[in-house]
C-alpha positions in Angstrom: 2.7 -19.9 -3.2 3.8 -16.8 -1.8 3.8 -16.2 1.5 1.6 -12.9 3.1 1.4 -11.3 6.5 -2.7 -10.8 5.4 -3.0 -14.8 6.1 -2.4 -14.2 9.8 -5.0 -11.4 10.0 -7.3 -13.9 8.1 -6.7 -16.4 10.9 -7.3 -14.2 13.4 -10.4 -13.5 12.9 -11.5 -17.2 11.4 -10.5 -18.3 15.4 -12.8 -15.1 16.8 -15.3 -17.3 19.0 -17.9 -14.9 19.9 -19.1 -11.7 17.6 -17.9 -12.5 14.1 -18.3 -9.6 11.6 -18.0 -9.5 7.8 -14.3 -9.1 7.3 -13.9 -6.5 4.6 -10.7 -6.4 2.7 -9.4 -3.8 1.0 -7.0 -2.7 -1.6 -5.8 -2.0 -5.0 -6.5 -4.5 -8.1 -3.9 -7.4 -8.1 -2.4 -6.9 -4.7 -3.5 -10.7 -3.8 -6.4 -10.4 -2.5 -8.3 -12.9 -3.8 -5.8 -15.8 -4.1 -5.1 -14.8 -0.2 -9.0 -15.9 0.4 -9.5 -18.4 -1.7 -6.1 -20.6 -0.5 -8.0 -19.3 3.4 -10.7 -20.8 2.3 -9.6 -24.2 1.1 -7.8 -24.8 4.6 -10.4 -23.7 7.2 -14.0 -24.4 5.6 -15.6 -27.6 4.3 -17.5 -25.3 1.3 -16.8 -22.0 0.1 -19.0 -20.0 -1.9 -17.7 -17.6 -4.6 -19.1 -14.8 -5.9 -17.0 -12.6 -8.2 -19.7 -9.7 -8.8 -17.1 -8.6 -12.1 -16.4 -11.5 -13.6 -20.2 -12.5 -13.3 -22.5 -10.0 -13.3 -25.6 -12.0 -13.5 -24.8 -12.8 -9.6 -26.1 -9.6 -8.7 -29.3 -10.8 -8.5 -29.0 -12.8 -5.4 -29.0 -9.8 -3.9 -31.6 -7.5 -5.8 -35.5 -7.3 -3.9 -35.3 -8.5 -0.2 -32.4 -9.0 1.5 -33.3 -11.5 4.1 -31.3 -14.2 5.2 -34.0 -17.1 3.9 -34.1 -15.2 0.6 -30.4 -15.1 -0.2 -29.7 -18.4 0.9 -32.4 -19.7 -1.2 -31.2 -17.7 -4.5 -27.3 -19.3 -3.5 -28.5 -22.5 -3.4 -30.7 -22.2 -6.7 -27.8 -20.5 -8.9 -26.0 -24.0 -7.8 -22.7 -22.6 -6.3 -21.9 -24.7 -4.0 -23.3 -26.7 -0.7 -24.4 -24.0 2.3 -23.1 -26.0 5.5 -24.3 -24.1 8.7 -20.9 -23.1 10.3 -19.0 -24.8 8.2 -19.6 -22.3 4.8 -17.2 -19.4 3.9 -19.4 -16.9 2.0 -16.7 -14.8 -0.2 -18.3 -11.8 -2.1 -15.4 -10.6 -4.3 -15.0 -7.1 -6.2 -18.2 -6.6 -4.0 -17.8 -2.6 -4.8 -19.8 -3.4 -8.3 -22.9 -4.7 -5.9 -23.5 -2.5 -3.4 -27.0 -4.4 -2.2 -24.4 -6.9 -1.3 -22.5 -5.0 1.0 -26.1 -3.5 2.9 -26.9 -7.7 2.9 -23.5 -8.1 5.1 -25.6 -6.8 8.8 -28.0 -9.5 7.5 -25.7 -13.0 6.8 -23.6 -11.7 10.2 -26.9 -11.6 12.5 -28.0 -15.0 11.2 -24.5 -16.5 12.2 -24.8 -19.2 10.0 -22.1 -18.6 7.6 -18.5 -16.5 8.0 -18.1 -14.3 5.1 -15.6 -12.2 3.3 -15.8 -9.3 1.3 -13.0 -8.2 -0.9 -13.0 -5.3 -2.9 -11.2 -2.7 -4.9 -12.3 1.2 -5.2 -14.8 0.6 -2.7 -15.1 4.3 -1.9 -16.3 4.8 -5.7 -20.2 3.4 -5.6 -20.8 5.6 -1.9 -23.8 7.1 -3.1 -25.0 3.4 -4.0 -25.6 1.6 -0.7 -28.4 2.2 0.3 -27.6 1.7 4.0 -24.1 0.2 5.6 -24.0 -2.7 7.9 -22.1 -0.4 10.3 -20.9 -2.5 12.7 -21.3 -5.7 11.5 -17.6 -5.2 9.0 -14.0 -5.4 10.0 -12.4 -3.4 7.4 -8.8 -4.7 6.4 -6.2 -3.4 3.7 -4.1 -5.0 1.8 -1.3 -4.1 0.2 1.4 -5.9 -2.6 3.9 -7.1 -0.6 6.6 -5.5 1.7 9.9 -6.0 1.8 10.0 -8.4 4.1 7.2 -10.4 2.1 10.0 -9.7 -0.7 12.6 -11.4 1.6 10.2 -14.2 2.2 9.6 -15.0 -1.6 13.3 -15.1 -2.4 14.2 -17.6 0.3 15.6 -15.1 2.5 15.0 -17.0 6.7 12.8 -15.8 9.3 16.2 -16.3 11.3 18.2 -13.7 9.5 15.4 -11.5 9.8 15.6 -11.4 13.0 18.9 -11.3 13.3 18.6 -8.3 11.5 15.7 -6.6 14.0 18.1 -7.1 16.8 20.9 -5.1 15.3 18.2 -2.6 14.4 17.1 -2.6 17.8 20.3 -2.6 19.2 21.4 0.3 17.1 24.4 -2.6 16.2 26.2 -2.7 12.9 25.1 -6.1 10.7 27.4 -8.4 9.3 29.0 -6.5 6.3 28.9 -9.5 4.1 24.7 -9.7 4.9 24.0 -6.0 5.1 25.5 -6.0 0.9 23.7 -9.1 0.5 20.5 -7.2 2.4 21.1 -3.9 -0.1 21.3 -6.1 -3.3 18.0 -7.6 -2.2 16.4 -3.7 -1.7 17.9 -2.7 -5.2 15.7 -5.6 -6.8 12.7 -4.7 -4.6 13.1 -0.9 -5.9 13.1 -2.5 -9.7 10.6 -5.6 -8.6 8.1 -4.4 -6.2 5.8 -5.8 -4.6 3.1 -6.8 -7.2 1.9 -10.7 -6.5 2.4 -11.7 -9.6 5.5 -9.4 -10.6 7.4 -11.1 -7.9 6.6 -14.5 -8.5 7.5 -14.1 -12.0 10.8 -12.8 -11.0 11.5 -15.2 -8.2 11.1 -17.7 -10.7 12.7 -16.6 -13.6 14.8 -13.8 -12.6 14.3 -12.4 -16.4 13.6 -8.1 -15.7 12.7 -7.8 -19.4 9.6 -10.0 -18.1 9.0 -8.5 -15.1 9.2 -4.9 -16.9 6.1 -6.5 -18.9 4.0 -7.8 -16.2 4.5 -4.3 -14.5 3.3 -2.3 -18.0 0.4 -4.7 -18.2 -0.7 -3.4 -14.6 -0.2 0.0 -15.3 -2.4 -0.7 -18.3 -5.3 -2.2 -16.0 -4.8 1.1 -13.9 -5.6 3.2 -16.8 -8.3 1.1 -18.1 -9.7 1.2 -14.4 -9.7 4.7 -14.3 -11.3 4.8 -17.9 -14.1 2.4 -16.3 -14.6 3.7 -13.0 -13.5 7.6 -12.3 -16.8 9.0 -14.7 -16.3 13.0 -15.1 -13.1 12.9 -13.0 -11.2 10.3 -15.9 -9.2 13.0 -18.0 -7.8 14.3 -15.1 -7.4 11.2 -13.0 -5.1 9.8 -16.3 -2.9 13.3 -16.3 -2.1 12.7 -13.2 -1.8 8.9 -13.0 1.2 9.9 -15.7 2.6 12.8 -13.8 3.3 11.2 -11.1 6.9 9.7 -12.3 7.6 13.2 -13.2 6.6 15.3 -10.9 8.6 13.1 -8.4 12.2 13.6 -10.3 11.6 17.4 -9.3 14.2 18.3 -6.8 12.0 19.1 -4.5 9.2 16.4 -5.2 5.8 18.8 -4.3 3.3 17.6 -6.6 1.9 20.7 -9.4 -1.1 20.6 -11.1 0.6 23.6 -13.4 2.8 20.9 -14.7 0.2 18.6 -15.7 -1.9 20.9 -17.4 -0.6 24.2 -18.9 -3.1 26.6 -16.4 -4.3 24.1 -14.4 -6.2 24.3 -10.9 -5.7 22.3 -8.0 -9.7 23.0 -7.5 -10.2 20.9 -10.7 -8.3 18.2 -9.8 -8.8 17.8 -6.2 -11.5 14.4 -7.0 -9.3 13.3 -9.5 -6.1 12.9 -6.8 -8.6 11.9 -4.1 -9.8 9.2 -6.3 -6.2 7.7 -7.2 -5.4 7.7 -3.8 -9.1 5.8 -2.8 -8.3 3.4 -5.6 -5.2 2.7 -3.5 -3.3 3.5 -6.8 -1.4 6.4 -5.1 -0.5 8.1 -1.5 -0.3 11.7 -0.2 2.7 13.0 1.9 1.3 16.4 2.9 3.6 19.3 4.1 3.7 20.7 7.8 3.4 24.0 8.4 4.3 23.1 12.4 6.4 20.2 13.3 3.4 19.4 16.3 1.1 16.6 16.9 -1.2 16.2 15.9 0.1 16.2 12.3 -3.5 15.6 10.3 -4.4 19.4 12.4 -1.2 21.3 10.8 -1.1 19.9 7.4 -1.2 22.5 4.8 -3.8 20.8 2.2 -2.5 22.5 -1.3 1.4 21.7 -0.7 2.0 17.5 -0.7 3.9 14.7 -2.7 2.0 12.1 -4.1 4.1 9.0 -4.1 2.9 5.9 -6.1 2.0 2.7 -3.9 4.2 0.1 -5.5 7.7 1.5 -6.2 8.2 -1.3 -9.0 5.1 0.4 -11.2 7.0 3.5 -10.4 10.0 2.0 -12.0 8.9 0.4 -15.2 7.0 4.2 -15.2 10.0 6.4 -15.0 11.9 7.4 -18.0 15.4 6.2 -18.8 16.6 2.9 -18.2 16.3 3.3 -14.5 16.2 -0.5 -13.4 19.7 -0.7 -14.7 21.1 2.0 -12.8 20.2 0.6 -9.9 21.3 -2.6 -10.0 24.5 -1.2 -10.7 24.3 1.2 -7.4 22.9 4.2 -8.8 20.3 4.8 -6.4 20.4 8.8 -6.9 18.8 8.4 -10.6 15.9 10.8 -11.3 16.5 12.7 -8.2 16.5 9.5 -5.3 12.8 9.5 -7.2 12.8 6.1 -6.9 14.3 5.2 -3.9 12.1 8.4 -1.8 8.9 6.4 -3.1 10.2 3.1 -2.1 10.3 4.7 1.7 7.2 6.2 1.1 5.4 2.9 0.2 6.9 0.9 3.3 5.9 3.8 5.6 2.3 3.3 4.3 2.7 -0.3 4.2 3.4 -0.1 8.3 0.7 1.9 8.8 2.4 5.2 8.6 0.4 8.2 7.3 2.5 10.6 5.5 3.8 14.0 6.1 7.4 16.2 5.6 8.5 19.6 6.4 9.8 22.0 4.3 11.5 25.8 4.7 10.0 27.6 2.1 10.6 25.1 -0.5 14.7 24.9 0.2 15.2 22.9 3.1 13.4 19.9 3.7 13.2 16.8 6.0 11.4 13.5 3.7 9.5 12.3 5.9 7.9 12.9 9.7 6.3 10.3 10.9 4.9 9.7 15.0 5.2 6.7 17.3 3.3 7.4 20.2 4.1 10.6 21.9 6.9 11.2 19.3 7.8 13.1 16.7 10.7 10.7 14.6 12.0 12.8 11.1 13.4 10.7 8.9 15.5 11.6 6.1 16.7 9.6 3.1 19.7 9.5 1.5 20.6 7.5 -1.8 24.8 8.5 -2.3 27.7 8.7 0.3 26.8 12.0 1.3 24.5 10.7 3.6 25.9 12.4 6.9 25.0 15.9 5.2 21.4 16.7 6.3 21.2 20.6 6.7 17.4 20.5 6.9 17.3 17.9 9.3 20.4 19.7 11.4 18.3 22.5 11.2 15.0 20.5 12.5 16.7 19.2 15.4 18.5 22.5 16.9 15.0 23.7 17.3 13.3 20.9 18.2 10.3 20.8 20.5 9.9 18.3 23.5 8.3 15.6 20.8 11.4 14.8 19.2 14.1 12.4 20.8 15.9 11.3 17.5 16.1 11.6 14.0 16.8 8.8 11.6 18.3 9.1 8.1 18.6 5.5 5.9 20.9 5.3 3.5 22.6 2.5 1.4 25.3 2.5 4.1 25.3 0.4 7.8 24.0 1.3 11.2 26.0 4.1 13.2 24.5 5.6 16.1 25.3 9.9 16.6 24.3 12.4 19.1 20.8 12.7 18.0 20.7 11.0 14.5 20.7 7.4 14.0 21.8 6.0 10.7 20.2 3.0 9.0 20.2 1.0 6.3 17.4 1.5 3.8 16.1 -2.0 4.3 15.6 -1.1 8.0 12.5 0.4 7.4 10.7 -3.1 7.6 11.1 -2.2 11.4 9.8 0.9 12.0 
């Protein structure tokens, strides 16, 4: 069973003693979501009730005419799921975005107080137009993600006692261990190949077999596109060009996503839902481009000029053309561009909480990634060969600096070193941020 940083937010709010709203969790298909509830479940509540509104359609019904509490709990106990114990009962409504009367009934099971319930669902934002009225209020929205690095760590056996060991040098700006930082970049290579897929990783922390993992990874990909087939309506053609773009458009030197090179004449008016829709889905993430290096940064991004990174590097991977997976594991990490390793930053930012932006020069010089904690302004650059002290764009950043920016970071394959106003990291390090 692996282990996920979701179960403590799960616990959380199981040990809330007063208000108790629906917890609504959120994220792409196969992230974990639903093993992560039911293995909740099974520890803290003498019955839980299932309700998987895909797999079972025919559920649906529970929550069709009235929505009061005596109504639903009456259709529940007639469709025979289980025993409805008053504060003892974990409702858990999953893939609850195909019943949107479900997720108006949420304000209604809350106010009785009765029963605790979960809601878990992927491309939620799809059926909007559907519900008739939100139980604003009564949901504590969640998202999950596949799992971070540190998750990674965790699933290969890796202690939380050379993790920390590991946070201390990072927060100490301190060199690690040479013989653990190698053993800490080997690990990073596999999560670039691996990712962080629930059932991708088990497989390989099992097995260790890529060829295997390379399938599992294909077979989700597939899923993505039959998802989009099922779910994105007039917006499908264009959601699938892009879905495949992606590992393309991100071996470009520069990395700024072009709708020209998806379709010969193409518009970013026409495919404006389609992106929006990938990255709702949770399939996909924006980094937009700064046209002021200011906070806020949501008020000075330039809308038309972004990156559009993919959420789990290892569906990048098995993606990308060329037998990528090998040159990494053999230390190539500048293969297609730093593609691959750019996106893997990308997807930890996210998975911290990070939205993303960078800033360009006119197209030439560029810092990866900007990013703000607190009051300030932190660029980060990233570096995959041994070139990693050259950073023009970031030099260039930092001479002209306004009062938000105290120091800049670059991560590279290489250990900690600590300059004037740059502090140098290994890649791994972004677990900390």
């Amino acid at each position: 069973m692996l282990r996920r940083k979701i179960d403590q937010e799960l616990i959380k709010w199981h040990r809330r003693t007063s208000f108790k709203p629906a917890l609504l969790l959120l994220g792409a298909r196969q992230v974990g979501k639903t093993t992560s509830v039911r293995t909740f479940g099974r520890q803290y509540y003498e019955s839980v009730i299932e309700m998987n509104f895909e797999e079972q359609p025919s559920l649906k019904r529970i929550f069709a005419g009235d929505l009061n509490i005596e109504s639903i709990v009456e259709k529940i106990s007639v469709a025979g799921l289980g025993r409805l114990v008053a504060s003892k009962t974990l409702l858990f409504l999953d893939e609850i975005q195909s019943c949107p009367s479900a997720r108006t009934a949420l304000k209604f099971i809350v106010e009785d107080g009765r029963f605790d319930v979960i809601a878990s669902g992927s491309l939620l934002g799809l059926h909007y137009r559907e519900v008739s009225s939100y139980p604003v209020g009564f949901e504590h929205k969640v998202e999950m993600h596949s799992l971070d690095f540190e998750e990674f760590l965790w699933a290969n056996g890796i202690t939380d006692a050379t993790i920390e060991a590991l946070k201390q040098s990072y927060e100490q700006r301190k060199p690690v261990d040479e013989y653990i930082h190698q053993r800490m970049m080997e690990m990073f290579k596999r999560y670039m190949i691996v990712g962080g897929m629930p059932r991708v990783v088990s497989s390989y922390v099992h097995d260790k077999d890529i060829g295997e993992v390379l399938l599992l990874q294909r077979s989700i990909t597939e899923s993505y596109r039959d998802d989009i087939s099922k779910y994105a309506g007039k917006r499908k053609g264009e959601a699938k060009r892009v879905f495949d773009a992606i590992p393309m458009q991100l071996t470009q030197r520069n990395k700024k996503f072009k709708v020209s090179q998806v379709e010969e004449g193409g518009r970013l008016r026409t495919y404006e839902d389609a992106l929006e829709w990938l990255h709702d889905a949770g399939i996909a993430s924006f980094c937009h481009n700064v046209a002021n290096v200011e906070l806020p940064f949501a008020l000075n991004a330039r809308a038309s000029f972004f990156k559009f990174f993919m959420r789990d590097t290892g569906l990048l991977s098995s993606m990308s053309m060329g037998n990528a997976q090998s040159a990494i594991l053999n230390g190539d990490l500048s293969i297609n561009e730093g593609a691959i390793v750019e996106n893997c930053i990308a997807d930890l930012l996210v998975k911290r909480g990070y939205p993303l932006f960078y800033w360009d020069i006119k197209g030439r010089l560029e810092v990866d990634f900007l990013i703000q904690k607190e009051n300030t302004i932190v660029p980060i650059e990233v570096k995959s060969g041994r070139d990693y002290r050259r950073h023009a764009s970031l030099d260039r950043l930092m001479a002209t600096s306004s009062r938000h920016e105290k120091r800049a970071l670059v991560l590279s394959p290489y250990n900690v070193e600590v300059a004037e106003q740059i502090d140098y990291l290994p890649l791994y390090m972004v677990m900390f941020l």
